[in-house]
LODO-850753 format. One record per residue (C-alpha): residue number from 1; residue in one letter; chain; y, x negated, z. Coordinates in steps of 0.001 Angstrom, whole numbers, plus 500000, padded with zeros to 6 digits. Layout:
// LODO-850753
<r num="NUM" residu="A" chaine="A" y="Y" x="X" z="Z"/>
...
***
This chain:
// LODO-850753
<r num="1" residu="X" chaine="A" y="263338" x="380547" z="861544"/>
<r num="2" residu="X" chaine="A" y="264793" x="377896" z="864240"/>
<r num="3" residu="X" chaine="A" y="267014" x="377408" z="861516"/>
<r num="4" residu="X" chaine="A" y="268479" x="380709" z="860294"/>
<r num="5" residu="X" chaine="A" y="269564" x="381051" z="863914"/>
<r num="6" residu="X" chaine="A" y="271482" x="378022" z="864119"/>
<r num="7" residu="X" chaine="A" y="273198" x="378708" z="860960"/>
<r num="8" residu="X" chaine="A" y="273953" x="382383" z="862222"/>
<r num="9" residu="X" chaine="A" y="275380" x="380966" z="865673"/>
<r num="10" residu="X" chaine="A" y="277713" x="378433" z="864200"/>
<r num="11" residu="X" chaine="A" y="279293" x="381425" z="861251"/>
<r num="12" residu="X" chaine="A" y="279919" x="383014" z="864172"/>
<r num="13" residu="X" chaine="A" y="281271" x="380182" z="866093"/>
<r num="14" residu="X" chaine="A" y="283851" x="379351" z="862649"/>
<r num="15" residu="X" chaine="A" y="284695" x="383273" z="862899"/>
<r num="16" residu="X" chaine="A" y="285737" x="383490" z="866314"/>
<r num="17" residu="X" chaine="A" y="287845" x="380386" z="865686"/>
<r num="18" residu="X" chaine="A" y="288982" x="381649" z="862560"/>
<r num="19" residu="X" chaine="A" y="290696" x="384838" z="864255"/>
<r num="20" residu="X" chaine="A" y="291872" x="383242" z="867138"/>
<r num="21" residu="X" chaine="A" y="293991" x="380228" z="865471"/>
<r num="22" residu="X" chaine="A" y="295085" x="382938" z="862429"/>
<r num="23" residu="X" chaine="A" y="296541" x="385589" z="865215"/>
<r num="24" residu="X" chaine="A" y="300100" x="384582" z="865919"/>
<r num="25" residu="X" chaine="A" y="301624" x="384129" z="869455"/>
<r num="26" residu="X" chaine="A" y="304963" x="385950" z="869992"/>
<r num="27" residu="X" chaine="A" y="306220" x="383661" z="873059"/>
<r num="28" residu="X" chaine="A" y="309006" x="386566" z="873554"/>
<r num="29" residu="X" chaine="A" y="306125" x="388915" z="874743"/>
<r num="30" residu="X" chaine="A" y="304881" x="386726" z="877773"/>
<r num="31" residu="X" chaine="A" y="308387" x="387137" z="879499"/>
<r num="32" residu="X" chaine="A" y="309120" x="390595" z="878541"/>
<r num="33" residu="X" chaine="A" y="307911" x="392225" z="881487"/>
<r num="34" residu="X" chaine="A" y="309635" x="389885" z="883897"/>
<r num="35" residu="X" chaine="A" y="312841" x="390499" z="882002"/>
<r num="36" residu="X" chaine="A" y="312312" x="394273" z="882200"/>
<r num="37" residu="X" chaine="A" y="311615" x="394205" z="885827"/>
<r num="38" residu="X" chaine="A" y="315158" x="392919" z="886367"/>
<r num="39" residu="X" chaine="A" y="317502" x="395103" z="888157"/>
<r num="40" residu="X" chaine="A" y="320352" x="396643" z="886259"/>
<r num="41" residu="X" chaine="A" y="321278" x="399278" z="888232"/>
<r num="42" residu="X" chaine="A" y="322194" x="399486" z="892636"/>
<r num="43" residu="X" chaine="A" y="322968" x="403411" z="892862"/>
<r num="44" residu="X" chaine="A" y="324608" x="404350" z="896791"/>
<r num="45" residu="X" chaine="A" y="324909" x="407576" z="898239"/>
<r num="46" residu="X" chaine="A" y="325882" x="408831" z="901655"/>
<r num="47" residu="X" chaine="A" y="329247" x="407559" z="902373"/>
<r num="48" residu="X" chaine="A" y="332378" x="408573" z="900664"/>
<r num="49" residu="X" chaine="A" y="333337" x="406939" z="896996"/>
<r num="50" residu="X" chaine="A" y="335517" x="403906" z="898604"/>
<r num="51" residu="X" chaine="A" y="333057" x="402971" z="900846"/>
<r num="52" residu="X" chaine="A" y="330081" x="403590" z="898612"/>
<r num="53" residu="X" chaine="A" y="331846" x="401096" z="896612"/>
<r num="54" residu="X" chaine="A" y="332211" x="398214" z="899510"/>
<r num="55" residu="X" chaine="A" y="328666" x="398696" z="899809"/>
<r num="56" residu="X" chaine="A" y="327743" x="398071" z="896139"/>
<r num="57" residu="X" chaine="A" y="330052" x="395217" z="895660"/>
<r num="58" residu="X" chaine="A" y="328181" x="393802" z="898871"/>
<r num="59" residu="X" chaine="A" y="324726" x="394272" z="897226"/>
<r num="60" residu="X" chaine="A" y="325638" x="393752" z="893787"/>
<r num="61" residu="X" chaine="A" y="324813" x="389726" z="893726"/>
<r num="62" residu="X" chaine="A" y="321387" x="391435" z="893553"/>
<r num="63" residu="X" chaine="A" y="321767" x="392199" z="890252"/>
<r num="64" residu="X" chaine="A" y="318906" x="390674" z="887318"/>
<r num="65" residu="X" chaine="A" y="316606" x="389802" z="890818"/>
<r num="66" residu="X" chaine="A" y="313110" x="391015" z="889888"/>
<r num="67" residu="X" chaine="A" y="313119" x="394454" z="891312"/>
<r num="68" residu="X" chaine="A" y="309072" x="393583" z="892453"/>
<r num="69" residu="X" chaine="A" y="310043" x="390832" z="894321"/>
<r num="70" residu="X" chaine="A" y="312870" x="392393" z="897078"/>
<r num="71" residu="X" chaine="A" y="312250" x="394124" z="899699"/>
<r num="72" residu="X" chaine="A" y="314182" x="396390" z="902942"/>
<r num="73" residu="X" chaine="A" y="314323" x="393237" z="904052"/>
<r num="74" residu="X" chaine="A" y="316808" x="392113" z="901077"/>
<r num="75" residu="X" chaine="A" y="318908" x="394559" z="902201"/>
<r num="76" residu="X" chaine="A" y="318979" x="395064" z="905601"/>
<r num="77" residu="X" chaine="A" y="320370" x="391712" z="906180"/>
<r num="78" residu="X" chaine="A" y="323425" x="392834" z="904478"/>
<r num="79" residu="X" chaine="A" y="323903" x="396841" z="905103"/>
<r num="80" residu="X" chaine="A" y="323686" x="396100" z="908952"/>
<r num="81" residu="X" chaine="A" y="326865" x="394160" z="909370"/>
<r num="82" residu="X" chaine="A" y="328379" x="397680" z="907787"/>
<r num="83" residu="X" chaine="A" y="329448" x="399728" z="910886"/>
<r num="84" residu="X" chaine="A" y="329318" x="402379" z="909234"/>
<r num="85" residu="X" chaine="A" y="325923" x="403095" z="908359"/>
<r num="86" residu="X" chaine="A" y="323343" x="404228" z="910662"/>
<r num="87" residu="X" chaine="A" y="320282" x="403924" z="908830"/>
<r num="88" residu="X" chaine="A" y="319562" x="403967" z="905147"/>
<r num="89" residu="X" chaine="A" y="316744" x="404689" z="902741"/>
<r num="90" residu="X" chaine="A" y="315676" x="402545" z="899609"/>
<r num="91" residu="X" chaine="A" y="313792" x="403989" z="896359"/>
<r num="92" residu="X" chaine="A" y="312727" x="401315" z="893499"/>
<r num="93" residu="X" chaine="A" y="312327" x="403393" z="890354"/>
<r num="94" residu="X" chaine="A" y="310605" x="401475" z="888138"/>
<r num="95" residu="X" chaine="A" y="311675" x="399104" z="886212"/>
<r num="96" residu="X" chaine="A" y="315347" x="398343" z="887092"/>
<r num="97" residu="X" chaine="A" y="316624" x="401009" z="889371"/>
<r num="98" residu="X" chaine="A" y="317553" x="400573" z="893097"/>
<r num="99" residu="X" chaine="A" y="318565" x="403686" z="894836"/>
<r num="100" residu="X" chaine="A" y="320258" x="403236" z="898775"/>
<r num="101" residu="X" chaine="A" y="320403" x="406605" z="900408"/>
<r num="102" residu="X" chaine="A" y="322623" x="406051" z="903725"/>
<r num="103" residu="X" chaine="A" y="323206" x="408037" z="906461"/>
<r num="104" residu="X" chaine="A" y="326681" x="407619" z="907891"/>
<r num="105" residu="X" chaine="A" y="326483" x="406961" z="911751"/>
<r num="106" residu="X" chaine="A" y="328508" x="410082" z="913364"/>
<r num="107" residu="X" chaine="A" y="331363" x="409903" z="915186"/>
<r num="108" residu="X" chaine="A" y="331107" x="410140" z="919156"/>
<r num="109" residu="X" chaine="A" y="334469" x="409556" z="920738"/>
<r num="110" residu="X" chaine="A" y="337824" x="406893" z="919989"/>
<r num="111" residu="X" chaine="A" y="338839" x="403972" z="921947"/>
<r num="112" residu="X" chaine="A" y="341052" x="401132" z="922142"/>
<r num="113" residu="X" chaine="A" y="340242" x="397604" z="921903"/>
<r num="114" residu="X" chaine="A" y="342780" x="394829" z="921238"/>
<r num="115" residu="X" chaine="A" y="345409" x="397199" z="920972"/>
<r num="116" residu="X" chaine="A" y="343485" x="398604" z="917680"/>
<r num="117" residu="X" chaine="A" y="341712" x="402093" z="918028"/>
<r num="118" residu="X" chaine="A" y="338632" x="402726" z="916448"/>
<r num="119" residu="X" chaine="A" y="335487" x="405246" z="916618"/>
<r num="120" residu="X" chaine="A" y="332704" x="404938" z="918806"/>
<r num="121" residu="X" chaine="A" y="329547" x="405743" z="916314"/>
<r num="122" residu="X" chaine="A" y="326371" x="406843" z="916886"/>
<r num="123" residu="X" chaine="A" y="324727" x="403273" z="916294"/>
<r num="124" residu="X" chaine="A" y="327382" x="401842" z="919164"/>
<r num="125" residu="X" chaine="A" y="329312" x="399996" z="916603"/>
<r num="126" residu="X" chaine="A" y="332940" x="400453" z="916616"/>
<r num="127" residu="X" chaine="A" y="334464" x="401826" z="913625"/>
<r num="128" residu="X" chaine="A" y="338285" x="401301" z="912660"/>
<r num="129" residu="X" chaine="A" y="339835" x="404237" z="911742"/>
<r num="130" residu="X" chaine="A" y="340998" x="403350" z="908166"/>
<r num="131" residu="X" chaine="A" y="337683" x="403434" z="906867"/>
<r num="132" residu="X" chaine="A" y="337308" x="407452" z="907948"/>
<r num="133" residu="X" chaine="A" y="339135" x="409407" z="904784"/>
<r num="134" residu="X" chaine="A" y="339156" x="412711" z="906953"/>
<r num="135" residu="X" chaine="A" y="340223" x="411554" z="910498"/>
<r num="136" residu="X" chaine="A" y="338716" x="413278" z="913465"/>
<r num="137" residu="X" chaine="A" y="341192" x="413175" z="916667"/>
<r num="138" residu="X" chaine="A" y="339284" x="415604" z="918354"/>
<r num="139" residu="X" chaine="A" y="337141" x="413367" z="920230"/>
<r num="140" residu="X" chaine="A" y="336968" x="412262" z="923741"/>
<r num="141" residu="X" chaine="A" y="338626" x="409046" z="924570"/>
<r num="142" residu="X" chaine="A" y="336748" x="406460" z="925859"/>
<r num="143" residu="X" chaine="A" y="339127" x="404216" z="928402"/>
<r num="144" residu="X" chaine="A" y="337624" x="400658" z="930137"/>
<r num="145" residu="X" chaine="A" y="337341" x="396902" z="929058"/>
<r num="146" residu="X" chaine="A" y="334115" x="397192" z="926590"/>
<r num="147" residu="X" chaine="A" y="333319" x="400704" z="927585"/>
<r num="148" residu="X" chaine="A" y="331958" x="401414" z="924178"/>
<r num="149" residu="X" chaine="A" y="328577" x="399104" z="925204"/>
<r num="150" residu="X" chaine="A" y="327377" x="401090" z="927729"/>
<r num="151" residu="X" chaine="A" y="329283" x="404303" z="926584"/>
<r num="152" residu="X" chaine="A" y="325815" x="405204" z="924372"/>
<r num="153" residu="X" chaine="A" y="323288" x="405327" z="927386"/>
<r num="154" residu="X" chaine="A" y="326007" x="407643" z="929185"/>
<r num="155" residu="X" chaine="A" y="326482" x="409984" z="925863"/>
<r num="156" residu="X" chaine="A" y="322541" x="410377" z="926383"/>
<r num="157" residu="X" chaine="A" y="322864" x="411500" z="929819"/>
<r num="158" residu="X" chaine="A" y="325339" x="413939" z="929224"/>
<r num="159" residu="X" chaine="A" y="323374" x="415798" z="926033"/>
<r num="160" residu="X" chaine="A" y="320842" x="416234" z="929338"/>
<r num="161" residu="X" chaine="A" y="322751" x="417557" z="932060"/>
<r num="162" residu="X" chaine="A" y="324377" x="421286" z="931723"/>
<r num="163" residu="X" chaine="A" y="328002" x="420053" z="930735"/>
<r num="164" residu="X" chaine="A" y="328600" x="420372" z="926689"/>
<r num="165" residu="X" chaine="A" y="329802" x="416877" z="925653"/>
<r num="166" residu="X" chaine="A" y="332381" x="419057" z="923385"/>
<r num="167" residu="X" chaine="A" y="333933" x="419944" z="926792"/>
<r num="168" residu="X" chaine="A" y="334690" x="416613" z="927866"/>
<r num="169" residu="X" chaine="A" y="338576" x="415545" z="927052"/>
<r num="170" residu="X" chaine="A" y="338270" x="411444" z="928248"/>
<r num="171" residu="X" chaine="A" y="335587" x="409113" z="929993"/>
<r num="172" residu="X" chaine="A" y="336793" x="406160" z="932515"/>
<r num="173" residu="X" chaine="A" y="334387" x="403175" z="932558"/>
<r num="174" residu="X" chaine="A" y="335086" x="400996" z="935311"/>
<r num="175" residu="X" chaine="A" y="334006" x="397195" z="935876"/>
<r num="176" residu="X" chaine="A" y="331923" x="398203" z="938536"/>
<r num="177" residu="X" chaine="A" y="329636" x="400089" z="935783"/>
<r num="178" residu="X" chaine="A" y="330460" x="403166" z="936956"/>
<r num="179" residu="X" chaine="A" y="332251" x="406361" z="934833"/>
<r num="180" residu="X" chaine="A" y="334459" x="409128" z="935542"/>
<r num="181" residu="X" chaine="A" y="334445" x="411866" z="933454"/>
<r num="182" residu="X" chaine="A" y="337556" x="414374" z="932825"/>
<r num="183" residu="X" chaine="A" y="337051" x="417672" z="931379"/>
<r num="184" residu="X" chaine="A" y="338765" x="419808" z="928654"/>
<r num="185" residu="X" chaine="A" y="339610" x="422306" z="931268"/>
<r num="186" residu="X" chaine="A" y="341292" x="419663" z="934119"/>
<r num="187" residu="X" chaine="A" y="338120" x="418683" z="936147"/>
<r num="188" residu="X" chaine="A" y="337798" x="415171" z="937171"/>
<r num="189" residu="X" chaine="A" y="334037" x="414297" z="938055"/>
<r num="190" residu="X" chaine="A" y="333860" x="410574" z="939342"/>
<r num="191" residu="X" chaine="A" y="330435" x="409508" z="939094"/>
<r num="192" residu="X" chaine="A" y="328428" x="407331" z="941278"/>
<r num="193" residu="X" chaine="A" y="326715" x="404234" z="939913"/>
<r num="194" residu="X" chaine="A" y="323159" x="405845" z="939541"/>
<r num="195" residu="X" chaine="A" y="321443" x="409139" z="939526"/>
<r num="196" residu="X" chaine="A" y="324159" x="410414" z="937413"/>
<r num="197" residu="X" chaine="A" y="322366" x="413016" z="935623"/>
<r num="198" residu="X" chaine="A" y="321895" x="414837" z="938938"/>
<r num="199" residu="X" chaine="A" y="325156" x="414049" z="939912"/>
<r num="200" residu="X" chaine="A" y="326078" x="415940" z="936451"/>
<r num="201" residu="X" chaine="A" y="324277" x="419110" z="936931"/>
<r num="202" residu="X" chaine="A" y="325905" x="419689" z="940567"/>
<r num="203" residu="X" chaine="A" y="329137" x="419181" z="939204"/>
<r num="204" residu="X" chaine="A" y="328782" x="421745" z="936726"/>
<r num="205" residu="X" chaine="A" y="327304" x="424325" z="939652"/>
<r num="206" residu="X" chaine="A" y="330541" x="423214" z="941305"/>
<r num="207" residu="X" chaine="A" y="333090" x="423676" z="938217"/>
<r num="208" residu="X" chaine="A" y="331522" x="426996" z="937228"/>
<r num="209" residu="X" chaine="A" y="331358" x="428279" z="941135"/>
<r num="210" residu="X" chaine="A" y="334448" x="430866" z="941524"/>
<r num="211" residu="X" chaine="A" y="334885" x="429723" z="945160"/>
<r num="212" residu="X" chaine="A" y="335183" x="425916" z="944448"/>
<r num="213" residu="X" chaine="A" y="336673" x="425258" z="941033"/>
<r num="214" residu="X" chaine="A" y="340294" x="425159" z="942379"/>
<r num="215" residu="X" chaine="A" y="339088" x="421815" z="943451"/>
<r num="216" residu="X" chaine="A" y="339598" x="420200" z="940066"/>
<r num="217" residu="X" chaine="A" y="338150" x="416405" z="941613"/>
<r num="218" residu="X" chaine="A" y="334984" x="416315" z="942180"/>
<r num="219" residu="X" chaine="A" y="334154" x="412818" z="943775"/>
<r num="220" residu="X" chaine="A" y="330245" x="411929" z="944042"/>
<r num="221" residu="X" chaine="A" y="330261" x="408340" z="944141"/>
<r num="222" residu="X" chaine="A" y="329277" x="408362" z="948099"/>
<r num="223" residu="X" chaine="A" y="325331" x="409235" z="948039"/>
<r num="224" residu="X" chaine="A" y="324650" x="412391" z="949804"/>
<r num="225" residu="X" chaine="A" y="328227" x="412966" z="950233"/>
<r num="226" residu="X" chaine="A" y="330617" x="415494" z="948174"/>
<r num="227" residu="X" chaine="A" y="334837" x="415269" z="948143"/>
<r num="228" residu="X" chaine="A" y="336408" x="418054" z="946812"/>
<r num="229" residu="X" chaine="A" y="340130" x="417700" z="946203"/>
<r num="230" residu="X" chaine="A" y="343042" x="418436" z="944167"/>
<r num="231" residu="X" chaine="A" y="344822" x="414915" z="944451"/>
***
């Protein structure tokens, strides 16, 4: 009986080796999905065709990478020096498609630095004007040494206060941190350094008051103080 078992265990021993050594090994198959996983195609959206096209031929090194191994990362590095782009969305559709949605930063006001203009955006980069198809001149101007840096926090303040930001014709930064603001329809509002939302919302009760908006200056840089003037 001891017998009979042995022989039983070692035909099935030869078997199994028999199958195994007879089934042949197609080396191509143990890199095929590695191959397929490489990217062949960097779709952008968002911005117009010219620049969806700088912002390909800036990714498009990333071409053949193995689509599992990048990630926002990859990208980010790269799409951020782009001044144009605000934010942007990434899809990998499986197995070699990489899909950048962007959204285009809008355009807040112009200003001039180095004797160049360019566009303040919404991400407080400065955007030259070439790279805009459609130009937009009707946006405030933004005057001052490196206004545009600090001309984000003030754009925030405004949206608050009761003066539409579409109203306002030109901003003034001076070194001193300190704005004035000049309005489509001739009011000059000099700020004062801080509480310049409230400062905001009594110049509007002053511009929109029938007895007072002769006075087209409205100077409120003295706390607890009020100028009203027409020089």
């Amino acid at each position: 009986m001891r017998q009979l078992i042995d022989r039983k265990i070692k035909i099935f021993f030869y078997l199994f080796l028999f199958i195994l050594l007879s089934t042949p090994i197609n080396k191509k198959n143990i890199f095929k999905d590695s191959f397929e996983n490489n990217i062949n195609i960097i779709e952008i959206t968002g911005l117009s065709e010219k620049n969806n096209n700088e912002v390909y031929d800036s990714v498009k090194f990333l071409l053949k990478q193995n689509i599992l191994l990048l990630n926002r990362d990859d990208f980010f590095n790269i799409l951020k020096q782009n001044h144009l782009i605000e934010n942007f969305y990434i899809k990998k559709i499986y197995p070699n498609l990489i899909k950048i949605k962007i959204k285009q930063a809008d355009l807040l006001a112009i200003t001039n630095l180095s004797s160049k203009k360019f566009y303040i955006g919404s991400n407080g980069k400065l955007i030259p004007l070439s790279k805009i198809e459609v130009p937009n001149y009707n946006l405030p101007f933004v005057y001052g040494k490196n206004s545009y840096i600090n001309f984000l926090e003030l754009k925030k303040i405004v949206d608050k206060s009761n003066i539409e930001f579409k109203e306002i014709d030109s901003f003034y930064y001076f070194p001193s941190n300190r704005w004035d603001i000049k309005t489509k329809d001739g009011f000059l509002i000099k700020l004062p350094e801080e509480n310049i939302l409230e400062s905001l919302k009594f110049a509007n009760r002053i511009k929109t008051n029938n007895e007072l908006n002769e006075k087209k200056i409205i100077d409120l840089r003295i706390n607890k103080k009020i100028i009203l003037s027409n020089e």
